[in-house]
MDAnalysis code that builds the backbone (N, CA, C; Angstrom):
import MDAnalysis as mda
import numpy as np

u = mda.Universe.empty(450, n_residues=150, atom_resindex=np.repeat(np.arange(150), 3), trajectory=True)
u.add_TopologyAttr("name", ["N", "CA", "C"] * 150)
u.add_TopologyAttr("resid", np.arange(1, 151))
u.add_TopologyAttr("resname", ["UNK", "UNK", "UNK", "UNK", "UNK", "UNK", "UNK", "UNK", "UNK", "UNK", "UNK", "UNK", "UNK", "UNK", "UNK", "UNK", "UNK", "UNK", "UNK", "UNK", "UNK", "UNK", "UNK", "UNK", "UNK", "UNK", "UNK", "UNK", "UNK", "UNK", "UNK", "UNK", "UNK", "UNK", "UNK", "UNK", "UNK", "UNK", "UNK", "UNK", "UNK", "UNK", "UNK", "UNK", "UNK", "UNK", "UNK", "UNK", "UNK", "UNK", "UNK", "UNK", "UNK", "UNK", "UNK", "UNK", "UNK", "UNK", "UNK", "UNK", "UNK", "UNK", "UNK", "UNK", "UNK", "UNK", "UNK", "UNK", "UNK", "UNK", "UNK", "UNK", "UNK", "UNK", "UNK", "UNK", "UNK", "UNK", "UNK", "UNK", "UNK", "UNK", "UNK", "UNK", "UNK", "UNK", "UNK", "UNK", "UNK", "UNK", "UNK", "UNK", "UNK", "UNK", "UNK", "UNK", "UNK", "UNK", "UNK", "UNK", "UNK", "UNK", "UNK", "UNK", "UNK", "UNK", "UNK", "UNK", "UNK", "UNK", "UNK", "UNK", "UNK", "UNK", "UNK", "UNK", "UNK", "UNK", "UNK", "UNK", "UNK", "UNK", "UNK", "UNK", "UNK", "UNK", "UNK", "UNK", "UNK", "UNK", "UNK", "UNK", "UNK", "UNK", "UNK", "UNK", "UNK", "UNK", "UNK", "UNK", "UNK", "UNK", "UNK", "UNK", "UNK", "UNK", "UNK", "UNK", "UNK", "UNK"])
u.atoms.positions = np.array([
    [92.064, 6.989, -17.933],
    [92.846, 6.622, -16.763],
    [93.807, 5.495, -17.135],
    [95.033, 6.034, -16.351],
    [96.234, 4.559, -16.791],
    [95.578, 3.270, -16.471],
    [95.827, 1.987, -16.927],
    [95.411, 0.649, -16.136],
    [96.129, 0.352, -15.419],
    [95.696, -0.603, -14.191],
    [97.195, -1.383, -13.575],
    [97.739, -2.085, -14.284],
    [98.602, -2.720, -14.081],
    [99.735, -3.650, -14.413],
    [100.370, -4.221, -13.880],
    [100.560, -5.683, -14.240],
    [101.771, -6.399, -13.186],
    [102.716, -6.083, -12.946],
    [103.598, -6.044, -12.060],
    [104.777, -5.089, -11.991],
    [105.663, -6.024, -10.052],
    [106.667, -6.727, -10.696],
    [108.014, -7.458, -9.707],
    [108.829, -6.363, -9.796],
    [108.885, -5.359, -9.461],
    [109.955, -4.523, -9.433],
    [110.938, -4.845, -8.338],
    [112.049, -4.652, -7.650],
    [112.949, -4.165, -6.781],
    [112.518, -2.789, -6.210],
    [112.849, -2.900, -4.896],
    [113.006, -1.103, -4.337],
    [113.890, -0.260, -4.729],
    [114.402, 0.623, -5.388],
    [115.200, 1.188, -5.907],
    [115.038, 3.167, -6.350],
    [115.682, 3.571, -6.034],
    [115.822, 5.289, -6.665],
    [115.328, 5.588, -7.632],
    [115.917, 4.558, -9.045],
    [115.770, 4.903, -10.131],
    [114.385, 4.496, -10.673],
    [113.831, 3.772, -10.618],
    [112.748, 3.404, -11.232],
    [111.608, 4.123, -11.460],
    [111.764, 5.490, -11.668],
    [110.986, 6.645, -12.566],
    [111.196, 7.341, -12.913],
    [111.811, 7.300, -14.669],
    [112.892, 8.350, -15.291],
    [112.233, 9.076, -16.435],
    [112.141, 10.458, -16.127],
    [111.880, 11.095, -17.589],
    [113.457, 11.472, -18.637],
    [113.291, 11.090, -19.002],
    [114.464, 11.642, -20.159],
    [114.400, 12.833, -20.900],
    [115.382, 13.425, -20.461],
    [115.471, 14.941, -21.094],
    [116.510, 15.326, -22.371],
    [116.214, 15.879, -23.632],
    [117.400, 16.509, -24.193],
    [117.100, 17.224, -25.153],
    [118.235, 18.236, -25.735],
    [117.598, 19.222, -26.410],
    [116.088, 19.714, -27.017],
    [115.890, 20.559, -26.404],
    [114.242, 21.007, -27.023],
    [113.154, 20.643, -26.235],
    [113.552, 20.241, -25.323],
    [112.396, 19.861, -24.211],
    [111.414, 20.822, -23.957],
    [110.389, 20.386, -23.623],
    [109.429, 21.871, -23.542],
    [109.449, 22.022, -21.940],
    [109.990, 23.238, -21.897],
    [110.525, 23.454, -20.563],
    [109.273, 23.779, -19.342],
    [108.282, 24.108, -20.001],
    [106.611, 24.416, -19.105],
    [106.491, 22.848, -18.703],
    [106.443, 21.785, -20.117],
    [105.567, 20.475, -19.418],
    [107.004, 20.075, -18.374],
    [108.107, 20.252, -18.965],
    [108.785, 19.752, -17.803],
    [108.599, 19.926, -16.134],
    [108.742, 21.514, -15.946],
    [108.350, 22.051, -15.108],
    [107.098, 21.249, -14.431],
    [105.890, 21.614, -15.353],
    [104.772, 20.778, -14.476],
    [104.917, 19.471, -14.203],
    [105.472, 18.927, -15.330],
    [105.696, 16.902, -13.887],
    [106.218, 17.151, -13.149],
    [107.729, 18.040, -12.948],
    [108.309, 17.762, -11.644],
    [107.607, 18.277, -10.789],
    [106.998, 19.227, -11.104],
    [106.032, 19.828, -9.531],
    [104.905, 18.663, -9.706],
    [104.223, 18.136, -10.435],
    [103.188, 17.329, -9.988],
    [104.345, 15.942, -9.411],
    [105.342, 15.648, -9.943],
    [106.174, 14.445, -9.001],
    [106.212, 14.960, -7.325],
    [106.587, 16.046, -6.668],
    [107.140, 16.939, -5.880],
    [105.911, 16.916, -4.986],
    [104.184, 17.292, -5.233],
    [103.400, 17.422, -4.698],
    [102.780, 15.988, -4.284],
    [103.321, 15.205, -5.431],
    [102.665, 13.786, -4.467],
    [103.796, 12.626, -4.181],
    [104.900, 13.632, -4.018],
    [105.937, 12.698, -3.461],
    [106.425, 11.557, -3.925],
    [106.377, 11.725, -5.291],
    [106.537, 10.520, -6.262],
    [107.986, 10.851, -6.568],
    [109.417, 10.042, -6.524],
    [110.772, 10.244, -6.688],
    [110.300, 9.847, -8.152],
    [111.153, 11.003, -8.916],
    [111.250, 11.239, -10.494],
    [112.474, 11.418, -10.990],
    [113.577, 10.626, -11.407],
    [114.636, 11.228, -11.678],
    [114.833, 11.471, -13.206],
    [115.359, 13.195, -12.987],
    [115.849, 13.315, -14.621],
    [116.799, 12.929, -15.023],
    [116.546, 12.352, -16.652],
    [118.146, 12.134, -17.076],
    [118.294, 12.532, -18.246],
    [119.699, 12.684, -18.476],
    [120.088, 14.113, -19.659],
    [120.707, 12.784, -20.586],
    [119.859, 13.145, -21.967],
    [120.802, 11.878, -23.043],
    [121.857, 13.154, -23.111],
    [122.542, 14.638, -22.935],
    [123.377, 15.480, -23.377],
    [123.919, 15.705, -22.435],
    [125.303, 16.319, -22.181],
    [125.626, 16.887, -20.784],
    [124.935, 17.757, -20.139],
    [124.475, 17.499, -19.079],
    [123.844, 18.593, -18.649],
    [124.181, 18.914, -16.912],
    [124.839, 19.963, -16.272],
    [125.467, 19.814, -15.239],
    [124.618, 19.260, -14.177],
    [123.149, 20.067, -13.909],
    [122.365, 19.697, -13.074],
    [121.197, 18.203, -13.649],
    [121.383, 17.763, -14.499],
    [121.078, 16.382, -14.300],
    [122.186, 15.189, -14.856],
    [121.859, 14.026, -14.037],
    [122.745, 12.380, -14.002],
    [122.332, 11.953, -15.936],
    [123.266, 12.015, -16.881],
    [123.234, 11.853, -18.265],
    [123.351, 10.626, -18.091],
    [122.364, 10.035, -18.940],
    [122.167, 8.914, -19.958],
    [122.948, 7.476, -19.987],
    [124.331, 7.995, -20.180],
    [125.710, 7.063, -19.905],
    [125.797, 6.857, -18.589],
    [126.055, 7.666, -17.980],
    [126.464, 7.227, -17.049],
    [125.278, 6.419, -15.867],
    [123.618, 7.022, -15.842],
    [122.667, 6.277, -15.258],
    [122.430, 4.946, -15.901],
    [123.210, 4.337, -17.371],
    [122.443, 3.437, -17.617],
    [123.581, 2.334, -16.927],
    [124.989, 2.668, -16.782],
    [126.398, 1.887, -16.327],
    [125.741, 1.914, -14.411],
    [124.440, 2.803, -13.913],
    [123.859, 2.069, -12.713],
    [123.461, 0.625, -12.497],
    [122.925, 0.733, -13.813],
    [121.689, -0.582, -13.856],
    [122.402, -1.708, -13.700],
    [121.494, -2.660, -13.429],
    [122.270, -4.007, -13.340],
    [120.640, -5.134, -13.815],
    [121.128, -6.211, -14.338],
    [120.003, -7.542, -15.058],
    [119.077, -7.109, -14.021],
    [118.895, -6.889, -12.319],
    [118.507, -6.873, -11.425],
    [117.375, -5.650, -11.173],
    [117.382, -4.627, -12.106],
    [116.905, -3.012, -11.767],
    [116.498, -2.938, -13.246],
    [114.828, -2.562, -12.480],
    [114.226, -2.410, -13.935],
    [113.621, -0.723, -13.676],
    [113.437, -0.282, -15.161],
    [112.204, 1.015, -14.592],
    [110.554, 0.481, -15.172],
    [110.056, 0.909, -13.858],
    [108.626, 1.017, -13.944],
    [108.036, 2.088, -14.608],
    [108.584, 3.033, -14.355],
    [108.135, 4.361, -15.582],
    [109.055, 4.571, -16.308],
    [109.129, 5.247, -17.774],
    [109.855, 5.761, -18.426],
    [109.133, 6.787, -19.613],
    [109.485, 8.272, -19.324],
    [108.774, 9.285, -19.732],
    [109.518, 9.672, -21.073],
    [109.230, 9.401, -21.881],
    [109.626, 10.448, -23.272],
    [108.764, 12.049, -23.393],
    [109.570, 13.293, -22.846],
    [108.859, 14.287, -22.427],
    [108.363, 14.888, -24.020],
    [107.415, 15.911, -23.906],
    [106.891, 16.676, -25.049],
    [108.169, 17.941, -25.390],
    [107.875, 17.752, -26.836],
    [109.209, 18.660, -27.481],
    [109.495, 18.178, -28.678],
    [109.166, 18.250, -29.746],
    [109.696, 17.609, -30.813],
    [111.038, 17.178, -31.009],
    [111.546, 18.658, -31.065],
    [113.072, 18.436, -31.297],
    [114.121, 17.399, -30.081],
    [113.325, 17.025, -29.151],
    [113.680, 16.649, -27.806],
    [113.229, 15.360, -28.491],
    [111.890, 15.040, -28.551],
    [111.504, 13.366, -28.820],
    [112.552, 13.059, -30.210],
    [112.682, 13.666, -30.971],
    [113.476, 13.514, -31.797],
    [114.718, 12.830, -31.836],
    [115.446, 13.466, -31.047],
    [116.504, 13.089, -30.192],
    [116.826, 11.913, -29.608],
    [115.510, 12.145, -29.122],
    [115.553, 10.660, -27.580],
    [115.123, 9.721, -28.606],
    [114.834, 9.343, -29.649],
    [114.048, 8.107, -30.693],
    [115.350, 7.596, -31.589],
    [116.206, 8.376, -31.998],
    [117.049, 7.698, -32.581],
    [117.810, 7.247, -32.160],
    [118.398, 7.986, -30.619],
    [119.351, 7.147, -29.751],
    [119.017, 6.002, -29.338],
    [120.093, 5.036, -29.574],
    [120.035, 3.570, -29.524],
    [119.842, 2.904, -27.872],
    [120.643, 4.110, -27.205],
    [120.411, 3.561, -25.712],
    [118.893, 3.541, -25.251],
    [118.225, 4.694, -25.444],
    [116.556, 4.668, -25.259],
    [115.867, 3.635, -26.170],
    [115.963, 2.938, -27.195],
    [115.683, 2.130, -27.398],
    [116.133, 0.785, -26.962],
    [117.550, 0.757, -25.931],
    [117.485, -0.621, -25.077],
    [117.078, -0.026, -23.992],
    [116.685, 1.096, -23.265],
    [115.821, 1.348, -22.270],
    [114.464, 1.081, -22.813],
    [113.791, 1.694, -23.493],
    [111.943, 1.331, -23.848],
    [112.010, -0.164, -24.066],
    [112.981, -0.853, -24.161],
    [112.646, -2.440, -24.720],
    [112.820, -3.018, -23.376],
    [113.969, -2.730, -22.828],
    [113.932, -3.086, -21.522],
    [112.542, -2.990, -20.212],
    [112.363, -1.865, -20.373],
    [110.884, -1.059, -19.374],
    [109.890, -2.317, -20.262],
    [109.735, -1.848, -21.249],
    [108.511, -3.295, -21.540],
    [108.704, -4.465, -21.535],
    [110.078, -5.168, -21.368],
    [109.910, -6.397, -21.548],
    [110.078, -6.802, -19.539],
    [110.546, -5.794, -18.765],
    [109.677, -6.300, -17.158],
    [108.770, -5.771, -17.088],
    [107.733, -5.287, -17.549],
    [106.357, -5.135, -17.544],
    [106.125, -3.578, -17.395],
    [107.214, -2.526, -17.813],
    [106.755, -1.293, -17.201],
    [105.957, -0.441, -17.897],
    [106.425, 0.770, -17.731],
    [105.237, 1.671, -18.691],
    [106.476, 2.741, -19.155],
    [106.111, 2.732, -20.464],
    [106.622, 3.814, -21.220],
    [105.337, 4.784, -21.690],
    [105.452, 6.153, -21.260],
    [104.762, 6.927, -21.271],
    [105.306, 8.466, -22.589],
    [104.434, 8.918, -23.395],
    [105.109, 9.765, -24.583],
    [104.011, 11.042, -24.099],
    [104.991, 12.144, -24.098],
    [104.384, 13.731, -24.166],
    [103.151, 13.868, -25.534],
    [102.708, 14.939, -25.402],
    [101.885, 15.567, -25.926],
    [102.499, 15.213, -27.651],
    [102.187, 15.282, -28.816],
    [102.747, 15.240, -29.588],
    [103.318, 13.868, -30.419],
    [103.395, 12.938, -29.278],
    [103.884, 11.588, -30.060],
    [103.603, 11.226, -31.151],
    [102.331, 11.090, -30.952],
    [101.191, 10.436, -32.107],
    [101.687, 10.042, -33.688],
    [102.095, 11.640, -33.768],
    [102.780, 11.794, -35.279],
    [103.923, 11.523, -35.246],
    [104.913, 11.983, -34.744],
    [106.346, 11.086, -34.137],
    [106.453, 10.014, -34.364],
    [105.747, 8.993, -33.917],
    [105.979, 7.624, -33.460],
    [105.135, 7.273, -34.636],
    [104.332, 7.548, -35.528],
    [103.879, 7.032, -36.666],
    [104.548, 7.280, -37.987],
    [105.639, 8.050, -37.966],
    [106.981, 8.278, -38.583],
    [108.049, 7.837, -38.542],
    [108.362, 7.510, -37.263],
    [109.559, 6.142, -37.121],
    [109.689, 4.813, -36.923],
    [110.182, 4.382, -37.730],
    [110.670, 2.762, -38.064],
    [110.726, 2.665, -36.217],
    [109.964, 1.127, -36.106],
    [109.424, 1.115, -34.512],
    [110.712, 0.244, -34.513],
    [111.800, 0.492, -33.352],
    [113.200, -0.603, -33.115],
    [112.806, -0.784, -31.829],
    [111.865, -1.164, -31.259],
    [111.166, -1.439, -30.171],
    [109.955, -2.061, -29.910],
    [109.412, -2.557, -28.805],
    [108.285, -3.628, -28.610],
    [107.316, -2.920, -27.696],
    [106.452, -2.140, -28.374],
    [105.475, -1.426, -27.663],
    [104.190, -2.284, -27.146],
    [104.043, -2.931, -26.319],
    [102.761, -3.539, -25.780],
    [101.452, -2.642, -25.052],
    [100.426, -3.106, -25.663],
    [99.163, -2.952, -25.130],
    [99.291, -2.484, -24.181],
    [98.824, -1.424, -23.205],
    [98.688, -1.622, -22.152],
    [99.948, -1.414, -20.944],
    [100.891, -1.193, -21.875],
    [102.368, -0.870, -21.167],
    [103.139, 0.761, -22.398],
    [101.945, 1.270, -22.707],
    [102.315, 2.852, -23.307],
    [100.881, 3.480, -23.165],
    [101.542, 4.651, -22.311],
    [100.624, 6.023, -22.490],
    [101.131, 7.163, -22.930],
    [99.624, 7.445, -24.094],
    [100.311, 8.843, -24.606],
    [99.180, 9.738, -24.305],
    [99.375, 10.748, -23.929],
    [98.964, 12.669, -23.563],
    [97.584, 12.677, -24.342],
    [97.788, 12.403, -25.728],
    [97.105, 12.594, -26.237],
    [96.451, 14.280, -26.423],
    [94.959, 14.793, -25.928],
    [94.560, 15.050, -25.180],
    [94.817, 16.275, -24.383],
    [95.308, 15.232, -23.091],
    [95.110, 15.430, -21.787],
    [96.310, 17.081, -21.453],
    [95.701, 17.944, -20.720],
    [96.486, 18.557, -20.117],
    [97.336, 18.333, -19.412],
    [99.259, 18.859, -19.333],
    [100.067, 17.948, -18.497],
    [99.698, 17.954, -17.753],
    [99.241, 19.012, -16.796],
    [99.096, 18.299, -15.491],
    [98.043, 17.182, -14.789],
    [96.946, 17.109, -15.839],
    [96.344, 16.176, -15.741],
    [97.016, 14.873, -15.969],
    [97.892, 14.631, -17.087],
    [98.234, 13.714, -17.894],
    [99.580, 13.248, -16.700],
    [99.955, 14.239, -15.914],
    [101.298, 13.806, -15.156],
    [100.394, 13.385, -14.009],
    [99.113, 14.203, -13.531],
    [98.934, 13.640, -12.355],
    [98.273, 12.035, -12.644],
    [97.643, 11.987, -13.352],
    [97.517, 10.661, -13.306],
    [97.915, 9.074, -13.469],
    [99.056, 9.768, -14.175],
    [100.641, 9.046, -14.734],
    [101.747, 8.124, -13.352],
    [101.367, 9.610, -12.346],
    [102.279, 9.761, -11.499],
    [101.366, 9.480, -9.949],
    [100.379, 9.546, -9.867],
    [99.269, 8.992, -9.015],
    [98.642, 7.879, -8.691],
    [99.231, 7.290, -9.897],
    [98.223, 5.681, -10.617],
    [98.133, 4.570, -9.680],
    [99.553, 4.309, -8.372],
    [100.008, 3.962, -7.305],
    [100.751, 2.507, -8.394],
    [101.081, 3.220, -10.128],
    [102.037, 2.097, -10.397],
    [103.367, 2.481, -10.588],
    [103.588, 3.713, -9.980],
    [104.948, 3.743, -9.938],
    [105.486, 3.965, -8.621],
])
């Protein structure tokens, strides 16, 4: 089970973003947004690529302001997708950002080996990353997305 965490957030739209881009695994996607959808948890996608039906990368991060933090931030399952999302420099001032106001960066199925392969350009804290491991998505989303910390 996730832990709590301290968390000063602002009220805001954005503050639970999975990041999407090439290679995404389109099933686990599917299942968070329906497990976001069934417990009424606002999830917004964002495309590091153009993508017509979701708000890309650039332009959601020119939202933010010193003022707006995210409390969640999902790196979805997909290799070729986490791939993607790890070398881009903006997700690494998003994951540094999410942890340094206390949030949670959360990694799909698969990380493990991923993230023990790349040079870390980020500040992963205790207790402020969950990974799948494991867990079936929809287990792994419902409890992600249930936790009452986002």
């Amino acid at each position: 089970m996730i832990s709590q965490r301290n968390s000063e957030f602002i009220s805001w739209p954005h503050r639970n973003v999975l990041l999407v881009a090439t290679g995404v695994d389109h099933g686990w996607l599917s299942t968070f947004s329906g497990a976001a959808a069934s417990l009424q948890t606002p999830l917004n996608l964002v495309a590091l690529h153009h993508d017509e039906n979701l708000k890309n990368v650039a332009y959601f991060l020119s939202d933010l302001n010193n003022q707006q933090y995210l409390e969640l931030l999902i790196i979805p399952q997909g290799e070729l997708c986490m791939k993607q999302l790890m070398v881009d420099p903006r997700v690494h001032m998003l994951i540094n950002e999410t942890v340094d106001h206390g949030g949670l960066v959360a990694f799909g199925g698969g990380a493990e080996l991923l993230l023990s392969q790349m040079p870390m350009k980020y500040r992963l804290l205790p207790g402020q990353v969950c990974l799948q491991r494991n867990l079936k998505t929809a287990e792994f989303a419902q409890q992600l997305l249930s936790s009452k910390l986002v």
